[in-house]
TIMAR-747516 format. One line per field, with one value per residue (C-alpha): chain; x, y, z. Coordinates in Angstrom, 2 decimals. Each point is the difference from the previous one (the first is absolute). Layout:
BEGIN
chain = A;...;
xx = X;...;
yy = Y;...;
zz = Z;...;
This chain:
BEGIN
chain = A;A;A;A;A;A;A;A;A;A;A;A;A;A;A;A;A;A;A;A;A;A;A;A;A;A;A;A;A;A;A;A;A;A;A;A;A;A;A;A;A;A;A;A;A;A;A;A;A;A;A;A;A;A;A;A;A;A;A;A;A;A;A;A;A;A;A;A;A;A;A;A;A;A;A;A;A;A;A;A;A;A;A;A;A;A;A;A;A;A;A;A;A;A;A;A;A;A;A;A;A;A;A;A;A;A;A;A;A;A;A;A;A;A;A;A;A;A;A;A;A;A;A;A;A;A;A;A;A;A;A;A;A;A;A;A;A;A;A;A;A;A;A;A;A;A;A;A;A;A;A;A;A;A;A;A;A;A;A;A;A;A;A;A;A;A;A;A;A;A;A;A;A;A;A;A;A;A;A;A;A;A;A;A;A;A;A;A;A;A;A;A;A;A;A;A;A;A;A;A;A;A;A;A;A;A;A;A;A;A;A;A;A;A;A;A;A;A;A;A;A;A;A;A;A;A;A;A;A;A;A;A;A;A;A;A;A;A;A;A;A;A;A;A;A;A;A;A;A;A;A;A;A;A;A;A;A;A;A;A;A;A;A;A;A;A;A;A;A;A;A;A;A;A;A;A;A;A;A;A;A;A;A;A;A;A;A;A;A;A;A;A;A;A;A;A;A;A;A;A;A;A;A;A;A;A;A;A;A;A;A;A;A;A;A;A;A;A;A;A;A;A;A;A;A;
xx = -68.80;2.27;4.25;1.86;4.11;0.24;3.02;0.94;3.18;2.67;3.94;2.35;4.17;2.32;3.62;2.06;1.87;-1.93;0.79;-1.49;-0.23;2.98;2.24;-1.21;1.12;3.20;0.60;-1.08;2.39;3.09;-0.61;-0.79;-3.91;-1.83;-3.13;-2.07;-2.05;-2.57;0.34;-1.20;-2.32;-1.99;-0.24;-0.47;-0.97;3.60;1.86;1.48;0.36;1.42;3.08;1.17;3.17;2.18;-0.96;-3.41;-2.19;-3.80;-1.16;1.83;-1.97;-3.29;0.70;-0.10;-3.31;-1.52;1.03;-1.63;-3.20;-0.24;0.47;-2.95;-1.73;0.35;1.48;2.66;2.00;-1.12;-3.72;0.94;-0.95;0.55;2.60;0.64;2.81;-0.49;3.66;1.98;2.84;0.44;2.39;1.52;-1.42;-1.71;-1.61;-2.27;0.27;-2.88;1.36;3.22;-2.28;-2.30;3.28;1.28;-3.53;0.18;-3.82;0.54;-2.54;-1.93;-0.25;2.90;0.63;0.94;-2.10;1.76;-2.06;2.55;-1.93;-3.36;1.54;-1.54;-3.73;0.65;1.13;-3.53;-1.93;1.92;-0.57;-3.30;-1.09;1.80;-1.39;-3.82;0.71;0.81;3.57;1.54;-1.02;2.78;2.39;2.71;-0.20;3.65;1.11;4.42;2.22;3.28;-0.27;3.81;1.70;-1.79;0.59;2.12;1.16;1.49;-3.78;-1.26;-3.38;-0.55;2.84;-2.21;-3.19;0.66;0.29;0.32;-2.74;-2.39;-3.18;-2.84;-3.23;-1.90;-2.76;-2.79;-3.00;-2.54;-4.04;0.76;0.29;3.60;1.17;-3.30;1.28;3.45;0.98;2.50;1.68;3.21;1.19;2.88;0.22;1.43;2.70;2.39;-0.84;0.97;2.65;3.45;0.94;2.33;0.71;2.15;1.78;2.79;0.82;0.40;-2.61;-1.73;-0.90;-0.79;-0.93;-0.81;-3.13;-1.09;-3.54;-1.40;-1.51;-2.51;-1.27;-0.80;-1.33;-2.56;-0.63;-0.31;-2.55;-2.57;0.24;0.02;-3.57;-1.08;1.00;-1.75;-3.38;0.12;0.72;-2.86;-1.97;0.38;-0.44;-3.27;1.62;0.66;2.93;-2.07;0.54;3.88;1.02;4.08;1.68;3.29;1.52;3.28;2.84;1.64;-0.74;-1.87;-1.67;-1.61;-0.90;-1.63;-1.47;-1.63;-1.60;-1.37;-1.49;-1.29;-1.60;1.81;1.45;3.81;-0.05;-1.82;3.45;2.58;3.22;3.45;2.08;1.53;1.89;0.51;-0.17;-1.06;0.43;-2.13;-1.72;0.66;-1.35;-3.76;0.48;2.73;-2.36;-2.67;1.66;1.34;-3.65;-1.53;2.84;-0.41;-3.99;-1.05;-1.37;-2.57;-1.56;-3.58;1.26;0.00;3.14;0.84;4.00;1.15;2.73;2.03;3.24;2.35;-1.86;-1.77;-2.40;-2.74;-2.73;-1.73;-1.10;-2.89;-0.75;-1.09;2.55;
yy = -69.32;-1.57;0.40;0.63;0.13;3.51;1.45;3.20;0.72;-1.06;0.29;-1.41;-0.04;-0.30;-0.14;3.05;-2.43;0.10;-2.22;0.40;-2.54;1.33;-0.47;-3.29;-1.69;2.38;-1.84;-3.42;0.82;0.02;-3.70;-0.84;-0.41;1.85;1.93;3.14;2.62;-0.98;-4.14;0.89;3.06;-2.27;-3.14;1.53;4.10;0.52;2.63;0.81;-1.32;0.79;-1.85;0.41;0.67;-2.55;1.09;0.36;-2.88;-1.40;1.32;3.97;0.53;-1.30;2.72;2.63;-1.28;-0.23;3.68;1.45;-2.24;1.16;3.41;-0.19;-1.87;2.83;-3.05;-0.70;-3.41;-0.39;-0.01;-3.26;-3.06;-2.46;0.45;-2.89;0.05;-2.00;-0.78;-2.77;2.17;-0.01;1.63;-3.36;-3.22;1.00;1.72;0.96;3.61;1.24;-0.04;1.51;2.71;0.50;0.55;2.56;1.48;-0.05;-1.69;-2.47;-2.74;-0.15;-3.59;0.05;-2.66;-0.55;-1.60;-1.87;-0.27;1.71;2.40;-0.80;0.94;2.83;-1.25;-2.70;2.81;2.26;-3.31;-1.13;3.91;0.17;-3.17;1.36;3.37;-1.40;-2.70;2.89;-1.57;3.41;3.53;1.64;-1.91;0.62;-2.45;0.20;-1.23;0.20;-2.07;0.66;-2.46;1.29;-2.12;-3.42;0.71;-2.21;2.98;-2.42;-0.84;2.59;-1.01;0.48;2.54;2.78;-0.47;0.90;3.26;0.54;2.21;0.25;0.70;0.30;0.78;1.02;-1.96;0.40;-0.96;2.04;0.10;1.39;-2.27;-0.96;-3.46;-1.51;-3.51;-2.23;-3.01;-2.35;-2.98;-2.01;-3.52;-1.61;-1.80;2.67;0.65;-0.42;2.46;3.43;-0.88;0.29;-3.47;1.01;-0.15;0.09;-3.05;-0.34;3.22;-0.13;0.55;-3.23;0.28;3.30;2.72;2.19;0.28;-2.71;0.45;-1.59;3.38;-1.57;-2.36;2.79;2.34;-2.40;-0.93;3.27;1.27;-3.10;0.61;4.06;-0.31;-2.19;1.52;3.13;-1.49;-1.86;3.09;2.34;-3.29;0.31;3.10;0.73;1.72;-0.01;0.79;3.56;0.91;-0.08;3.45;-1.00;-3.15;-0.09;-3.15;-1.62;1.93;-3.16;0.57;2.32;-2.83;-1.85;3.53;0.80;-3.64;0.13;3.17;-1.01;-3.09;2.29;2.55;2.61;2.65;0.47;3.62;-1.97;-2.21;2.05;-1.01;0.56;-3.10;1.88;2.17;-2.33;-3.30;-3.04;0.65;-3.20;0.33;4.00;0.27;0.47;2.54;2.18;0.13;0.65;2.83;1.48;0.31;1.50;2.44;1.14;0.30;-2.38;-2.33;1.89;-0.47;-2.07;-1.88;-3.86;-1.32;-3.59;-0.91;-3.38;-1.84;-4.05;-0.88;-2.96;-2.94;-0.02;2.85;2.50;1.79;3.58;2.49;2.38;3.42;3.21;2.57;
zz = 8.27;-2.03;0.19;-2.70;-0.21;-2.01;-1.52;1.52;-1.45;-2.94;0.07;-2.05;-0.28;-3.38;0.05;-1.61;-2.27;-2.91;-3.15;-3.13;-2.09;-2.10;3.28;0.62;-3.32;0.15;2.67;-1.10;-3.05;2.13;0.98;-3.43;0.17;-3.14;0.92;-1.29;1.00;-2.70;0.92;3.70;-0.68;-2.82;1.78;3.88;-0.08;2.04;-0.42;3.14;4.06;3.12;2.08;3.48;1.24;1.55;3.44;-0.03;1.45;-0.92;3.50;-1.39;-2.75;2.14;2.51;-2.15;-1.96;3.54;1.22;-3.04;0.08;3.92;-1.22;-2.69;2.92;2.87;2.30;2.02;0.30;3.37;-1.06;-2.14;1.73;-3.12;-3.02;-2.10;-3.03;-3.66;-0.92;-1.82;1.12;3.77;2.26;0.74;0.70;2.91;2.13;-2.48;-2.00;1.76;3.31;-0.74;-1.65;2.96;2.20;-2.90;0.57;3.61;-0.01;2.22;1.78;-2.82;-2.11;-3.21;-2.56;-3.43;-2.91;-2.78;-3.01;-2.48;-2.40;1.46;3.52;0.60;-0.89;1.89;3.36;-1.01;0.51;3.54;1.17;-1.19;2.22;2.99;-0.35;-0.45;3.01;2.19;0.52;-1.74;-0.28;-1.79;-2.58;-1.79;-3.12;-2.36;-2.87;-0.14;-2.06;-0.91;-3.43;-1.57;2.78;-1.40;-3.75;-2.28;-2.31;-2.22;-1.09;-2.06;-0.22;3.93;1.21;-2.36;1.93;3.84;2.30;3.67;1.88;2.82;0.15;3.35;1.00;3.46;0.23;3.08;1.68;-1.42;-0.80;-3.07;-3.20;-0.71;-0.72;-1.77;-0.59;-0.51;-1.66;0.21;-1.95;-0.29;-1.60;0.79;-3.60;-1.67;2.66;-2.53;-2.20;1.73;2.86;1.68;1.11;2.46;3.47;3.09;1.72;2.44;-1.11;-3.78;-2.30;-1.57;-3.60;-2.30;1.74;-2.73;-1.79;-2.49;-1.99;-3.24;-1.36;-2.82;2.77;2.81;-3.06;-0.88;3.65;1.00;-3.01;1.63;3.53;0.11;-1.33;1.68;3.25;-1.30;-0.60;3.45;2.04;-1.90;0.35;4.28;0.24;-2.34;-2.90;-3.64;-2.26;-0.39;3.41;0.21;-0.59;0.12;-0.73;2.04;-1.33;1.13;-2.40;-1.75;-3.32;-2.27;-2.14;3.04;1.26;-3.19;-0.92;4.60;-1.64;-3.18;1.88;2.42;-2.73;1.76;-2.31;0.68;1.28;2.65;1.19;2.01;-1.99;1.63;-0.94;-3.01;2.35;3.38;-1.60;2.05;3.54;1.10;3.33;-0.18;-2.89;0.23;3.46;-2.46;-2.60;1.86;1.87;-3.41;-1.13;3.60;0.20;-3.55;0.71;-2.74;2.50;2.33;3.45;-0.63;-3.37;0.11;-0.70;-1.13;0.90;-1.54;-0.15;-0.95;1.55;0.21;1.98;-2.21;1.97;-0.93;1.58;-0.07;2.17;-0.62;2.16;-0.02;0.81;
């Protein structure tokens, strides 16, 4: 009989500091940088996001996604014997988010790491859990996407400062004979590096270069279009399926365009894609758990539906994961 790593429960964390877009470029005003609800709504689907407070940390808002996806699980932290965290946003340099979340947990002996893939972080996490779970290495994971992206943002560049949020999302996922994750797929390449980055970094104690976040938008739109299908036609390809199958398309919540152009490829009609990055923004790695979360909780996603998540990130990375909840 074969093993599958199945979801068994969603949870999710915002921060209470909600700006609109209105309070973002009232804000931007005061430095002298000109903005508009209408510029960012037209060319992105924003219209609002979440920041943290000053003393909240990556590994904070993680906790919290994790106690409500235990919750919607019926586990404890101690049953957890694997938890891995998707930031671009650690705790510090190391050791990694994930351990300083197991010991907030209190799951401890169990394997924790981070994965770094930036907005495809936490397809990249699925696809490490998934192989543990089906090698028998794992039973019960924690898989979490956390990024605290208003710490890294040059808010003297318009065109970037709009896009981001902070948030966590998580999911249990465990050993089961029932049908969960179906298939996964995987890509990077390091030629586009460039493209989507923060070239910074720590030396002797002072930070080296820019650490805030640099990105050629018109380059990682077009990107982005190419690779999200064709990550979606290779998963349905492994695991036997067609675009008819996929009853929700959870795709990584950058922008509303490449959502809507992944779906028109796709012939899926839009009620189809769960859509939250007009009110959280892009919250990279956290992005795809929080949205999927938002659409469980509100019961527009149901137990038995396939679900394809999706997402591209800085790397340049991109991958998919497709299940059955």
């Amino acid at each position: 009989m074969n093993t599958y790593a199945r979801i068994t429960g969603t949870g999710s964390y915002l921060p209470p500091n909600r700006l609109t877009n209105a309070d973002l470029v009232a804000q931007l005003a005061t430095q002298g940088i000109e903005s508009s609800d209408e510029w960012i709504v037209e060319r992105t689907g924003i219209r609002a996001r979440h920041f943290v407070d000053p003393e909240m940390s990556c590994s904070d808002m993680a906790l919290l996604a994790c106690q409500r996806a235990l919750e919607a699980a019926g586990r404890q932290a101690q049953d957890i014997d694997l938890i891995i965290v998707a930031t671009s946003t650690p705790d510090m340099v190391f050791p990694s988010t994930a351990t300083i979340l197991q010991g907030k947990l209190g799951a401890h002996g169990g394997a924790a790491f981070d994965v770094q893939a930036v907005c495809s972080g936490f397809i990249y996490a699925m696809t490490v859990a998934d192989a543990l779970i089906k090698s028998g290495t794992a039973t019960k994971a924690l898989v979490v996407g956390s990024e605290i992206f208003s710490r890294i943002l040059d808010f003297k560049d318009r065109t970037t400062c709009v896009l981001f949020g902070d948030g966590a999302g998580a999911v249990v996922l465990e050993a089961s004979n029932e049908e969960g994750i179906l298939a996964t797929d995987i890509h990077a390449d390091g030629k586009y590096t460039d493209i989507l980055c923060v070239p910074g970094h720590v030396s002797g104690g002072q930070i080296q270069g820019l650490p805030l976040l640099r990105m050629d938008g018109q380059a990682v739109f077009k990107l982005a279009v190419s690779v999200l299908d064709q990550t979606a036609r290779a998963v349905l390809a492994k695991a036997g399926k067609t675009e008819v199958d996929i009853d929700w398309l959870v795709p990584h919540q950058a922008n509303i365009r490449i959502m809507q152009s992944t779906a028109r490829k796709l012939k899926l009609s839009l009620d189809k894609v769960v859509v939250t990055v007009d009110q959280h923004g892009n919250t990279s790695a956290a992005s795809i758990p929080l949205a999927l979360d938002t659409a469980v909780r509100a019961g527009q996603i149901k137990p038995g539906q396939t679900v394809l998540l999706e997402g591209v990130g800085g790397g340049f990375t991109w991958g998919s994961v497709l299940l059955k909840l």
